[in-house]
C-alpha angles and dihedrals in degrees: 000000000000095000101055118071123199132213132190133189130198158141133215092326094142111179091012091060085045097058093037094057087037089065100056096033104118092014097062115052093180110052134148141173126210109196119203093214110302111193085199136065100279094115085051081049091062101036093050084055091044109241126133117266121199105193107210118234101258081214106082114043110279119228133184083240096051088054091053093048092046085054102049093041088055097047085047094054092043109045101019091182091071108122097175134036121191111204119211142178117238086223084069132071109215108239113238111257096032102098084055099045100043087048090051092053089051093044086059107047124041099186085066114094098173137022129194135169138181120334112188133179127253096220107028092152092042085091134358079243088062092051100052083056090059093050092049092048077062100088130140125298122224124045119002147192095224145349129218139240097300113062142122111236135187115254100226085050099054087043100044082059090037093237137271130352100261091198097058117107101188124000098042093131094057097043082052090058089049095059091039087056097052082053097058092253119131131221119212139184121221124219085228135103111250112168148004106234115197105210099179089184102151109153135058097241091051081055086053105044088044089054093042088061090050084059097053087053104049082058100051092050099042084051093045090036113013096109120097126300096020099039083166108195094339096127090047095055088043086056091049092052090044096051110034106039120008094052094055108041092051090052096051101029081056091046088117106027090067106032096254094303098115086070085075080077085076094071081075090079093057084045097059094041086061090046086056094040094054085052095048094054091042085056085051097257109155115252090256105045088044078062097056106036088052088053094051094038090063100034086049076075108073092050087039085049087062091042087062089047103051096046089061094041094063084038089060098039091043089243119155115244116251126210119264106216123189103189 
């Protein structure tokens, strides 16, 4: 596959960079791995297997989006025949069969820029958290709005938006799409399997932090995007305001106005569970993970509530965003 590049980011990911660069050894001819500052032997990891490592200057602040740049722009340099890159965490193992089949949906159809399919996760029973992850990787296929962190691009195409937002901290994938649409270009969404994602979220405050950070997100690219057409998350960062904070304050702050009654503002939040429920079983979930899923989905609202927050407090203050790590 001499056309097609492959970058991968991590940080101190140890055996899970080593099975995520041991499943494309002898199928990728041009890999590389950009590493955000592992303290532990992650860069040894990628040498042993050969593939090319790029160590990013700890001087400047390291993003998920910076790594991915400094890869491409690496492969790019270094193999300038490369039509396609697939980007890829070092916390996923690529499936077999999904190189060929992403190139051949891109072959085929010019207007694409990027192509993704299924990312699952390894452990999806190891913690009720891992399998929450699984159930999010399950979106639509067909035509999208954005892809995630694992996905095979056109080089032009990565080239003609300048790549990735280095000062994003979460979100940088989607922010990417948005600049790809209002060139013309198409997302899609394989019905294919495309990586093994490990998770290892075991704990709530790893849950929390991780949808913190989603929150974040949903505000920096509602204040880069929100305007029509675009309106890019800003639904999703009104429906965090709603529901994790204004609810709540006007049933409690009307507590004695109106003689305890406006408590009766809190059944909203059942309602909605059940709202989210009715949609997760009309997408096939099964009855239990639909549960679950519509649980998580309305208390995501009150961490993603401080990740909002906090975005617009350091845009206020002038301070630099810092990145919100959950392992």
């Amino acid at each position: 596959m001499n056309r097609i590049g492959l970058v991968a980011i991590g940080r101190n990911e140890g055996e899970r960079l080593r099975q995520c660069l041991s499943a494309i050894v002898g199928k990728v001819e041009n890999a590389v791995y950009v590493d955000s500052g592992s303290t532990d032997n992650s860069v040894e990891i990628a040498r042993s297997l050969g593939v090319d490592v790029v160590e990013l200057d700890l001087s400047i602040p390291f993003t998920a989006a910076r790594a991915r740049n400094t890869g491409f722009q690496f492969l790019v340099q270094n193999n300038p025949q490369l039509k396609y890159v697939q980007f890829v965490d070092g916390d996923c193992e690529i499936v077999d069969g999904w190189l060929e089949k992403a190139e051949q949906k891109l072959e085929q159809n010019s207007d694409l820029a990027v192509v993704c399919g299924r990312r699952r996760e390894r452990y999806p029973d190891a913690s009720i958290y891992n399998r929450l992850c699984d159930i999010e990787w399950n979106t639509p296929i067909g035509e999208t709005q954005a892809c995630g962190g694992d996905a095979m691009m056109r080089v032009q195409v990565v080239q003609e938006v300048n790549g990735f937002n280095p000062t994003l901290i979460a979100g940088e994938e989607p922010e990417l799409c948005v600049r790809l649409r209002q060139k013309g270009w198409k997302i899609y969404r394989l019905d294919a399997e495309m990586t093994l994602h490990d998770a290892q979220i075991t704990r709530f405050s790893q849950w929390w932090k991780r949808h913190l950070r989603a929150g974040h997100a949903y505000a920096e690219g509602a204040y880069l995007h929100g305007k029509p057409p675009e309106n890019h998350w800003v639904k999703e960062s009104r429906s965090i305001w709603l529901w994790g904070l204004i609810i709540p304050l006007v049933s409690v702050s009307l507590i004695f106005p109106t003689h305890e009654s406006s408590l009766l503002l809190l059944l909203a939040y059942p309602l909605l569970i059940y709202k989210t429920y009715i949609s997760a079983q009309k997408r096939g979930f099964s009855n239990s993970d639909s549960v679950v899923y519509a649980v998580s989905c309305i208390l995501a609202k009150f961490p993603a509530l401080f990740g909002q927050i906090q975005f617009y407090f350091n845009k206020t203050v002038g301070k630099d965003n810092s990145l919100i790590e959950y392992k």
